[in-house]
mmCIF file of the N, C-alpha and C atoms, coordinates in Angstrom:
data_MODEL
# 
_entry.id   MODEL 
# 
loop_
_atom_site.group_PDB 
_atom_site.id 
_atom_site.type_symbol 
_atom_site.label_atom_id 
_atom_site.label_alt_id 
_atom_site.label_comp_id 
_atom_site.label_asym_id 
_atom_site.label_entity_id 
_atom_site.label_seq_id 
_atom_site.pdbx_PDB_ins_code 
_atom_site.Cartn_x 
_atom_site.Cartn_y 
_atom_site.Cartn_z 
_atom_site.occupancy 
_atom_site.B_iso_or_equiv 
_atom_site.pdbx_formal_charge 
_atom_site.auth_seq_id 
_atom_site.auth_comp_id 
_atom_site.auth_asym_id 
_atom_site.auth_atom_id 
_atom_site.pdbx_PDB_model_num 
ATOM 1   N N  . UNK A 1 1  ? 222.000 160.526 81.127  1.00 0.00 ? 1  UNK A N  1 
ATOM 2   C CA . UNK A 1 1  ? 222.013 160.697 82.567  1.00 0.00 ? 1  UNK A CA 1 
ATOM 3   C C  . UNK A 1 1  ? 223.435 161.021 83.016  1.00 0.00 ? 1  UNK A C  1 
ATOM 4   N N  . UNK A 1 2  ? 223.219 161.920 83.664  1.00 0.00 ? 2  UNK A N  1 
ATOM 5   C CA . UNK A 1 2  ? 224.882 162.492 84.561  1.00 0.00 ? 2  UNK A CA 1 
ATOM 6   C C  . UNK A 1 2  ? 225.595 161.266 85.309  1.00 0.00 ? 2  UNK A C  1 
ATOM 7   N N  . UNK A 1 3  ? 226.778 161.506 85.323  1.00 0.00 ? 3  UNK A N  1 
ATOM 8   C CA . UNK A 1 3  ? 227.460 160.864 86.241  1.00 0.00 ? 3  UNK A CA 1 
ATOM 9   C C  . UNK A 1 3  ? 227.660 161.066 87.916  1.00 0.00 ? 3  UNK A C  1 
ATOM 10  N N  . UNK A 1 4  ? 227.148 162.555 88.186  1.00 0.00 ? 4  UNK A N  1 
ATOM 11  C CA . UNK A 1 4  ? 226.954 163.495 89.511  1.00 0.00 ? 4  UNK A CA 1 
ATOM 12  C C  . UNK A 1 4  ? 226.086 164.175 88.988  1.00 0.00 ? 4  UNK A C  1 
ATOM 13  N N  . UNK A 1 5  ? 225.759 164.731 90.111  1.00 0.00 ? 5  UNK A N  1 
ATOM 14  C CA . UNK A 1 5  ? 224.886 165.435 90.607  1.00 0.00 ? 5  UNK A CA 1 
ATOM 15  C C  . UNK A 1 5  ? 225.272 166.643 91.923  1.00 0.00 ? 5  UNK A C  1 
ATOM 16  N N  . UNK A 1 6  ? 224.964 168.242 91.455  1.00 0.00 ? 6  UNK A N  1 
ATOM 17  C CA . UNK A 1 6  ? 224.837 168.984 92.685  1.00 0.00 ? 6  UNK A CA 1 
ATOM 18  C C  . UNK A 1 6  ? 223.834 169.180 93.329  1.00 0.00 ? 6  UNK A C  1 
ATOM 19  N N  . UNK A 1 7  ? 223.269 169.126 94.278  1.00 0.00 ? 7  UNK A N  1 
ATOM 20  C CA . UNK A 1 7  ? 222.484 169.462 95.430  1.00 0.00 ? 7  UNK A CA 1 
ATOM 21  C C  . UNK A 1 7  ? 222.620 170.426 96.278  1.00 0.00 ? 7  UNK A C  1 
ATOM 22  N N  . UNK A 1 8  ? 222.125 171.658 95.914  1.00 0.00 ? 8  UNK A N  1 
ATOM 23  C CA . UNK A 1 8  ? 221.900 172.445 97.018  1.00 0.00 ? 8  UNK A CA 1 
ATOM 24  C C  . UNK A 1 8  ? 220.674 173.105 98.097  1.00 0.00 ? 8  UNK A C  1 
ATOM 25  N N  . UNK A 1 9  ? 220.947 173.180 99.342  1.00 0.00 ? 9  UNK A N  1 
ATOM 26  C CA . UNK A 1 9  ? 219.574 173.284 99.899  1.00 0.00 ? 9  UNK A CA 1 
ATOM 27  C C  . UNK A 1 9  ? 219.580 174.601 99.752  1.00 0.00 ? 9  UNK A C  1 
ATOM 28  N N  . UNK A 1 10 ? 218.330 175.002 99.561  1.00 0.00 ? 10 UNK A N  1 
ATOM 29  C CA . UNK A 1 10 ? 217.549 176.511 98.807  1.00 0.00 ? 10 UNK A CA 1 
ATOM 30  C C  . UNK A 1 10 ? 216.693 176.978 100.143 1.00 0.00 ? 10 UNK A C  1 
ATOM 31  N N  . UNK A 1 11 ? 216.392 175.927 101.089 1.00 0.00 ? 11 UNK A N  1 
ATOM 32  C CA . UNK A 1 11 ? 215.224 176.302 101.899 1.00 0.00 ? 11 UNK A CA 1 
ATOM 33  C C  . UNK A 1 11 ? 215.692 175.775 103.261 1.00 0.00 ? 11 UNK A C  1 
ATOM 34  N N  . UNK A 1 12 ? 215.281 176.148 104.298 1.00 0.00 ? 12 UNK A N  1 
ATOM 35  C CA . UNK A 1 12 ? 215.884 176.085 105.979 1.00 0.00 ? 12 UNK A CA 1 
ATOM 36  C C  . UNK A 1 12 ? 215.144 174.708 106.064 1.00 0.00 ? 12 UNK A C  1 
ATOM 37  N N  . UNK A 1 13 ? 215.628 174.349 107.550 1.00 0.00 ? 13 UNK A N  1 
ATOM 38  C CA . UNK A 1 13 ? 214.853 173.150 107.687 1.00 0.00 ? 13 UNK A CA 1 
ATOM 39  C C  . UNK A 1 13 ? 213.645 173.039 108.845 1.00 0.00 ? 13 UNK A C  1 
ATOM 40  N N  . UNK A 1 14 ? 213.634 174.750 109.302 1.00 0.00 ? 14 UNK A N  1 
ATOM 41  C CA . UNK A 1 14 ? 212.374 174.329 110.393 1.00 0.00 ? 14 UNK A CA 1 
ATOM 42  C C  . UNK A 1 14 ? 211.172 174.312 109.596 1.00 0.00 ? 14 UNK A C  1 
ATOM 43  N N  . UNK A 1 15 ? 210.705 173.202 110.516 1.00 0.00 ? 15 UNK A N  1 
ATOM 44  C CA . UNK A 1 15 ? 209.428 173.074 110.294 1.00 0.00 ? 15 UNK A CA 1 
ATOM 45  C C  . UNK A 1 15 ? 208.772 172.176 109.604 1.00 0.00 ? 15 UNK A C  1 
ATOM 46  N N  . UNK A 1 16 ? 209.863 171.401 108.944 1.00 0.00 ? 16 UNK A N  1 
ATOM 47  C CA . UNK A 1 16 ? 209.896 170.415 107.959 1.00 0.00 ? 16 UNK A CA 1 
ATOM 48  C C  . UNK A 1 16 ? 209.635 168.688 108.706 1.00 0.00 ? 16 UNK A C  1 
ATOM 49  N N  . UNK A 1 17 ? 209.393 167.936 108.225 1.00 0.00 ? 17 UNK A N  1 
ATOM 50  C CA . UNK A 1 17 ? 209.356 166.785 108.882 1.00 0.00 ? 17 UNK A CA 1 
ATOM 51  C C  . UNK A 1 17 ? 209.979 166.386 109.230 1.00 0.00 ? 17 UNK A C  1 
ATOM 52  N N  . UNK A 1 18 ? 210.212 165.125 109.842 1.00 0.00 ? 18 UNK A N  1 
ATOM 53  C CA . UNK A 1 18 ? 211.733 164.349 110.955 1.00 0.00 ? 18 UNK A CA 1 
ATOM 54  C C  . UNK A 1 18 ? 212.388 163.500 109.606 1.00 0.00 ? 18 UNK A C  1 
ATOM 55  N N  . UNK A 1 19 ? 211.734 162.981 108.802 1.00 0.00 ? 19 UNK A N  1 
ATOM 56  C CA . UNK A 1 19 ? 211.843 162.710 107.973 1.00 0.00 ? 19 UNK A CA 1 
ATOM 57  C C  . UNK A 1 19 ? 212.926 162.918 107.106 1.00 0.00 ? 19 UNK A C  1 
ATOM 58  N N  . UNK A 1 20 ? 212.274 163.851 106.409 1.00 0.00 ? 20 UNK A N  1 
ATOM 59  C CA . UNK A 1 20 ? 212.317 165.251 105.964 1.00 0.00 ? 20 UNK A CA 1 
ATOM 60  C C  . UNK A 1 20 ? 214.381 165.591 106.077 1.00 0.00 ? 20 UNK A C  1 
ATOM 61  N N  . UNK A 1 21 ? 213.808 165.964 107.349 1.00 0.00 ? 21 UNK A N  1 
ATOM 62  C CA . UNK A 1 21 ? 215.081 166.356 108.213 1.00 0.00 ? 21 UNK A CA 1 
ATOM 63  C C  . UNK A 1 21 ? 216.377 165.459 107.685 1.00 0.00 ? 21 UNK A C  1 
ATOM 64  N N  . UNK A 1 22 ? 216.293 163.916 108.079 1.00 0.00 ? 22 UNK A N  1 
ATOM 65  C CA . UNK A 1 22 ? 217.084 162.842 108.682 1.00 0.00 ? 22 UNK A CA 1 
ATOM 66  C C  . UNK A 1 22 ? 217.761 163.006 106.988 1.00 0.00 ? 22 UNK A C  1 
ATOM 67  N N  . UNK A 1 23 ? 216.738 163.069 106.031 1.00 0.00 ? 23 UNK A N  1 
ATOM 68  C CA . UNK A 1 23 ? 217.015 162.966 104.547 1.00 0.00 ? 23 UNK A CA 1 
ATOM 69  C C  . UNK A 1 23 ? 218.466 163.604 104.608 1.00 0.00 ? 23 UNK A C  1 
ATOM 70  N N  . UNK A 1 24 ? 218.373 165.233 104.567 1.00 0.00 ? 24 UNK A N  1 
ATOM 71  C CA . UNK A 1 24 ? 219.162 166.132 104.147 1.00 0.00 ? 24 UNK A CA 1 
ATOM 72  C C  . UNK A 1 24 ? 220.278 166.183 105.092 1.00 0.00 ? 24 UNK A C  1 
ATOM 73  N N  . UNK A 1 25 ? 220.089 165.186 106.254 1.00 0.00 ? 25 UNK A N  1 
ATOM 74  C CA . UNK A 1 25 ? 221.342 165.108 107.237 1.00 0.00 ? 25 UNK A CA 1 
ATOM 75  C C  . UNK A 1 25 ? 222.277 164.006 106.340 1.00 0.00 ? 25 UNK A C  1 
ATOM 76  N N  . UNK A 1 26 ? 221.485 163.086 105.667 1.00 0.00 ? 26 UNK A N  1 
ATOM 77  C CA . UNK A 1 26 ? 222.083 162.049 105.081 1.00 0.00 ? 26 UNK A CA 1 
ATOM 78  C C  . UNK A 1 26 ? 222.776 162.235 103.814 1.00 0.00 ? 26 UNK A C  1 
ATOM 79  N N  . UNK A 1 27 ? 222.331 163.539 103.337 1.00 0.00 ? 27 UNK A N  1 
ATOM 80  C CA . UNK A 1 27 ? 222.806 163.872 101.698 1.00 0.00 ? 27 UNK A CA 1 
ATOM 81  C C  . UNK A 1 27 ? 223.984 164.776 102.344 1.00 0.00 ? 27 UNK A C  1 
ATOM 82  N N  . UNK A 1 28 ? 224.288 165.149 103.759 1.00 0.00 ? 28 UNK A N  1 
ATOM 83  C CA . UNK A 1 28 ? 225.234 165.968 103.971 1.00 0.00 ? 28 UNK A CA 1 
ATOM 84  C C  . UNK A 1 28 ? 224.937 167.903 104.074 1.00 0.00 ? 28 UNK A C  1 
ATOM 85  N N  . UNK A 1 29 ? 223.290 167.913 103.628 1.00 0.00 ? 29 UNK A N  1 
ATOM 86  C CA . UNK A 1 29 ? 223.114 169.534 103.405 1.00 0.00 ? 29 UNK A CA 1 
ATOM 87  C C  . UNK A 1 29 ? 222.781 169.844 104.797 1.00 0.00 ? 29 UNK A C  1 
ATOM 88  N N  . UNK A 1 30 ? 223.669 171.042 105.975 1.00 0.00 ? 30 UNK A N  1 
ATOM 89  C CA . UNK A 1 30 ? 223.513 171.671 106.859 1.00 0.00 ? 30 UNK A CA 1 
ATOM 90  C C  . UNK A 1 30 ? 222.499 172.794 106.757 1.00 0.00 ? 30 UNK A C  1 
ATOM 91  N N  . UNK A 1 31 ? 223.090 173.566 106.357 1.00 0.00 ? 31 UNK A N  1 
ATOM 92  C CA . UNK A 1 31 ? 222.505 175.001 106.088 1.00 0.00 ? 31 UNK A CA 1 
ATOM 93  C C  . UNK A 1 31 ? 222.188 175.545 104.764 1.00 0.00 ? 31 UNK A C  1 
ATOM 94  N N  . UNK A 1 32 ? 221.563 176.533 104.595 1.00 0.00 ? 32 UNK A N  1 
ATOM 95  C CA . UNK A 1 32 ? 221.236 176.962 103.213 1.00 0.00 ? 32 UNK A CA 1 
ATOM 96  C C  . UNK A 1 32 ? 222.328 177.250 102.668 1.00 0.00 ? 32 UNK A C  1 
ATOM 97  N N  . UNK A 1 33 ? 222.216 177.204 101.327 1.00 0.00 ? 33 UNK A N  1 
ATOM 98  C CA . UNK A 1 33 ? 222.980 177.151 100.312 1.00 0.00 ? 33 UNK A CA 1 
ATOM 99  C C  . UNK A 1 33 ? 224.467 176.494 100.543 1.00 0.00 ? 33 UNK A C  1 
ATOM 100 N N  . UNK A 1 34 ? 224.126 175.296 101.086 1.00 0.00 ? 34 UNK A N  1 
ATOM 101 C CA . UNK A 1 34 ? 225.259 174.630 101.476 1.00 0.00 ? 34 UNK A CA 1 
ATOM 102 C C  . UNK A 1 34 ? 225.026 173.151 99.906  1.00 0.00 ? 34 UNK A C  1 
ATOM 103 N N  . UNK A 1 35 ? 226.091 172.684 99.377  1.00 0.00 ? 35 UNK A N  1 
ATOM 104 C CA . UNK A 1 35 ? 226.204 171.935 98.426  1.00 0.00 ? 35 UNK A CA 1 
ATOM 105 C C  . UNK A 1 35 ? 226.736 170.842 98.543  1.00 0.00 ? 35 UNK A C  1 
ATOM 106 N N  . UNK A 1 36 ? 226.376 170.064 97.869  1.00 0.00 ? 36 UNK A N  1 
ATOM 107 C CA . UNK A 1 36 ? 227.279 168.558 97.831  1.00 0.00 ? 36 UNK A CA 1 
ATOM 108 C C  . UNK A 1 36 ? 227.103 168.132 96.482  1.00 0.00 ? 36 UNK A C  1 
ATOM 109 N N  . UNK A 1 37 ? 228.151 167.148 96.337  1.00 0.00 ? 37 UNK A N  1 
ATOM 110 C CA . UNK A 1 37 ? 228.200 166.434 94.843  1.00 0.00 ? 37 UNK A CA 1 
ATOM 111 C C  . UNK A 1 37 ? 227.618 165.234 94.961  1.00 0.00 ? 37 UNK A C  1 
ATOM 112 N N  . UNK A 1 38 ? 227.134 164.338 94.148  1.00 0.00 ? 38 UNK A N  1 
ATOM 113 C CA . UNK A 1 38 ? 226.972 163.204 95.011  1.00 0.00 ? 38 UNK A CA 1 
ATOM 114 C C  . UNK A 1 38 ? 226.783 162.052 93.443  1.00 0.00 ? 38 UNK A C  1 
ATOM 115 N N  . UNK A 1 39 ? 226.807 160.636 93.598  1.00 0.00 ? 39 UNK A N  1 
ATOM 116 C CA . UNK A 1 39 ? 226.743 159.954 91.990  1.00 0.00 ? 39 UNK A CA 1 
ATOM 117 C C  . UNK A 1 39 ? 224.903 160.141 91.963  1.00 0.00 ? 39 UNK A C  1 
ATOM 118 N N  . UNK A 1 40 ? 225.149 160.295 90.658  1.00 0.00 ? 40 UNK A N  1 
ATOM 119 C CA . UNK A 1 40 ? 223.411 159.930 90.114  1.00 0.00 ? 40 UNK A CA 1 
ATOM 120 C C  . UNK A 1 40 ? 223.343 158.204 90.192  1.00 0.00 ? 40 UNK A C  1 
ATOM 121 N N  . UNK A 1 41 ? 222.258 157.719 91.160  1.00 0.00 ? 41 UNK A N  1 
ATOM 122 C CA . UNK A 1 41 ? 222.013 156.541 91.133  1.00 0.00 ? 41 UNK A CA 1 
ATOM 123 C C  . UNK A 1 41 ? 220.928 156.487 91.979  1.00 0.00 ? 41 UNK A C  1 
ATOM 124 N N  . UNK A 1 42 ? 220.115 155.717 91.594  1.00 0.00 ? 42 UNK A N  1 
ATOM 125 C CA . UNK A 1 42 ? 218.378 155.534 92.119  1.00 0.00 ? 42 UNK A CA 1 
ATOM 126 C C  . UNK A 1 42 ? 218.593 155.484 93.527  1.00 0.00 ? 42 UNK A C  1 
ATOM 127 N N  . UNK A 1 43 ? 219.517 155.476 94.625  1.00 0.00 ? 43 UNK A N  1 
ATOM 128 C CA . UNK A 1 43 ? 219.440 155.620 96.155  1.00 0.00 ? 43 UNK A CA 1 
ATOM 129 C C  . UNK A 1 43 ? 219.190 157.518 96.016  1.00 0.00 ? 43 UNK A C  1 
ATOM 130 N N  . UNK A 1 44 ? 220.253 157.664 95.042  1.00 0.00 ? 44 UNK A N  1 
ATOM 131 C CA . UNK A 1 44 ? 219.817 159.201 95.663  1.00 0.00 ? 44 UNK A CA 1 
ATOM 132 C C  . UNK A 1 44 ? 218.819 159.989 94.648  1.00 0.00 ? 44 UNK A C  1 
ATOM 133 N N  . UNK A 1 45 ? 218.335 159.379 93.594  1.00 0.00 ? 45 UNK A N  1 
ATOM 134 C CA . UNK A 1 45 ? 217.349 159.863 93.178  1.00 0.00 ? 45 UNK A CA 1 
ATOM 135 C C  . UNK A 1 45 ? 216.518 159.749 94.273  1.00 0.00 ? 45 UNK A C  1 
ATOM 136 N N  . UNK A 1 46 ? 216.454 159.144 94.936  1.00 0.00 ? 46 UNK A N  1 
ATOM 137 C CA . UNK A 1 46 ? 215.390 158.829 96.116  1.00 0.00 ? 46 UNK A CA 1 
ATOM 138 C C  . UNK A 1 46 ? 214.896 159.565 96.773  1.00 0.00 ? 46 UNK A C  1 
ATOM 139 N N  . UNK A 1 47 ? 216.153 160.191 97.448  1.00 0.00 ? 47 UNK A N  1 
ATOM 140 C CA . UNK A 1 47 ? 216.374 160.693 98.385  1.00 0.00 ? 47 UNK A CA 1 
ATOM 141 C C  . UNK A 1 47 ? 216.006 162.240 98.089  1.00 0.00 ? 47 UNK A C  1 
ATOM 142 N N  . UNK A 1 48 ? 216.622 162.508 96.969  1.00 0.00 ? 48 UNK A N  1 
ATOM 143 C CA . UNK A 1 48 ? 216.101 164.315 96.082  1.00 0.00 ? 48 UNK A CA 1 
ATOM 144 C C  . UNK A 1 48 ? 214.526 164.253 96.145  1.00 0.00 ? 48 UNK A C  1 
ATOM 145 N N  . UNK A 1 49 ? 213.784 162.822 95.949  1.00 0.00 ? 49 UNK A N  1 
ATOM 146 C CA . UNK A 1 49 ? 212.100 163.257 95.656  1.00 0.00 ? 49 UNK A CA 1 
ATOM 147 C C  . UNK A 1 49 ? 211.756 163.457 97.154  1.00 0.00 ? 49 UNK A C  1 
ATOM 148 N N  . UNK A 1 50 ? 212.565 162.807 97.877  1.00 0.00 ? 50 UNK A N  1 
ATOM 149 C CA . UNK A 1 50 ? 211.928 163.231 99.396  1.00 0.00 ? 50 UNK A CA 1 
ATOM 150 C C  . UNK A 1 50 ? 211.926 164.738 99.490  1.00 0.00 ? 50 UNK A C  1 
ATOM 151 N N  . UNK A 1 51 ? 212.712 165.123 99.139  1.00 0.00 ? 51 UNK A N  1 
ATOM 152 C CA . UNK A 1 51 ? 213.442 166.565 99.633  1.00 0.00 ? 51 UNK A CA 1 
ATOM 153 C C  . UNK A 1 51 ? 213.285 167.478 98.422  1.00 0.00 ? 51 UNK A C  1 
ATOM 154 N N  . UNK A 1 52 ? 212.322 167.322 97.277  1.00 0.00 ? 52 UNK A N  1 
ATOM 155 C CA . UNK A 1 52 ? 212.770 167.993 96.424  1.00 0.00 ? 52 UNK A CA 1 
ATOM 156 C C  . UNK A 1 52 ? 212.118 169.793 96.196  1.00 0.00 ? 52 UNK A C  1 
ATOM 157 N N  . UNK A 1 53 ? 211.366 169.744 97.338  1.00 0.00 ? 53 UNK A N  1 
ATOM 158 C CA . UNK A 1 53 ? 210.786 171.105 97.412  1.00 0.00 ? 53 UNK A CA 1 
ATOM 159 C C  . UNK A 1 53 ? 211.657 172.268 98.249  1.00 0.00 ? 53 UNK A C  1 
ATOM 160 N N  . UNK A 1 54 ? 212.710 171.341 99.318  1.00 0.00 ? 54 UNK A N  1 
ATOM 161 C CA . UNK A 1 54 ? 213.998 172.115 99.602  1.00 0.00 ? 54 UNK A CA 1 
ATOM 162 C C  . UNK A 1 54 ? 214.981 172.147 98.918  1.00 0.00 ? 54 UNK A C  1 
ATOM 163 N N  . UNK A 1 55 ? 215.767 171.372 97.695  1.00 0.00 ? 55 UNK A N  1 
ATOM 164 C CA . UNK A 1 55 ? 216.832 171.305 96.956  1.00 0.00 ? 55 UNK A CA 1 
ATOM 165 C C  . UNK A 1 55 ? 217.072 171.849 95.184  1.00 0.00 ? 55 UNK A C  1 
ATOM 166 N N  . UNK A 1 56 ? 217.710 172.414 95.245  1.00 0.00 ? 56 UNK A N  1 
ATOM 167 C CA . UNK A 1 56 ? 217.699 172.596 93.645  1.00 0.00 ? 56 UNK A CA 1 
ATOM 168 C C  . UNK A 1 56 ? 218.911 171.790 92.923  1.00 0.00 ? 56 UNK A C  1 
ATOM 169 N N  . UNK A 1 57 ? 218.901 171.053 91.937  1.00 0.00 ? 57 UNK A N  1 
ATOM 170 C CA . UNK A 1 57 ? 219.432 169.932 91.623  1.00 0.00 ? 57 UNK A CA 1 
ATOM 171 C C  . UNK A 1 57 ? 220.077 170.655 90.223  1.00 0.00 ? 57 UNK A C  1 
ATOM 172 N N  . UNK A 1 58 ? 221.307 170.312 90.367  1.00 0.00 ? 58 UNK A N  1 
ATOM 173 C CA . UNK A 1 58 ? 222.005 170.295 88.663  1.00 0.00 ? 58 UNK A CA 1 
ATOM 174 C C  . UNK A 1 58 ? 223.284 169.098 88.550  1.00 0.00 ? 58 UNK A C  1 
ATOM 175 N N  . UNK A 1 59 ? 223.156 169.337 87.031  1.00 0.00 ? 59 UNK A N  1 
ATOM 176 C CA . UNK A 1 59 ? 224.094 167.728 86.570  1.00 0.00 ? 59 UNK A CA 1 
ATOM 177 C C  . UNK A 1 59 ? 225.443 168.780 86.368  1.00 0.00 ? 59 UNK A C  1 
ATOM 178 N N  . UNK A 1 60 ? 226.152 167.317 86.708  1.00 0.00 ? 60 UNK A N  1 
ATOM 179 C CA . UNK A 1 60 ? 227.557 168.020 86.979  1.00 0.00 ? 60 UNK A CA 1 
ATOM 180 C C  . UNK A 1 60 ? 228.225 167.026 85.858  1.00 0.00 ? 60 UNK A C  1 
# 
C-alpha cells in the first residue's frame, strides 16, 4: 500500500449529489482535472468510494 495517493477529478460536478459534492469540496478537487495528493489511510479511502465514478486515483 502507498504512502499517497493522487486524486484527480475526471468529471464536473453538476448534477451530482450534495453529498457527492461536499465529498470533493473536502478532498480539495474544484474543477476538472484539478489534483491533490493526499496520505493513503481508510478516512480517505472513504472518501474516493464515495466519489469514485468522478476521480481517477494513482499511487504516488
Amino acid at each position: 500500500m502507498a504512502d499517497k495517493v493522487k486524486i484527480t477529478l475526471v468529471k464536473g460536478l453538476a448534477g451530482i449529489l450534495p453529498n457527492q459534492r461536499k465529498t470533493c469540496k473536502a478532498l480539495g478537487l474544484r474543477k476538472i482535472s484539478s489534483s491533490v495528493v493526499k496520505d493513503n489511510n481508510p478516512v480517505t479511502q472513504g472518501m474516493i468510494r464515495v466519489v469514485s465514478h468522478l476521480v481517477k486515483v494513482e499511487e504516488v
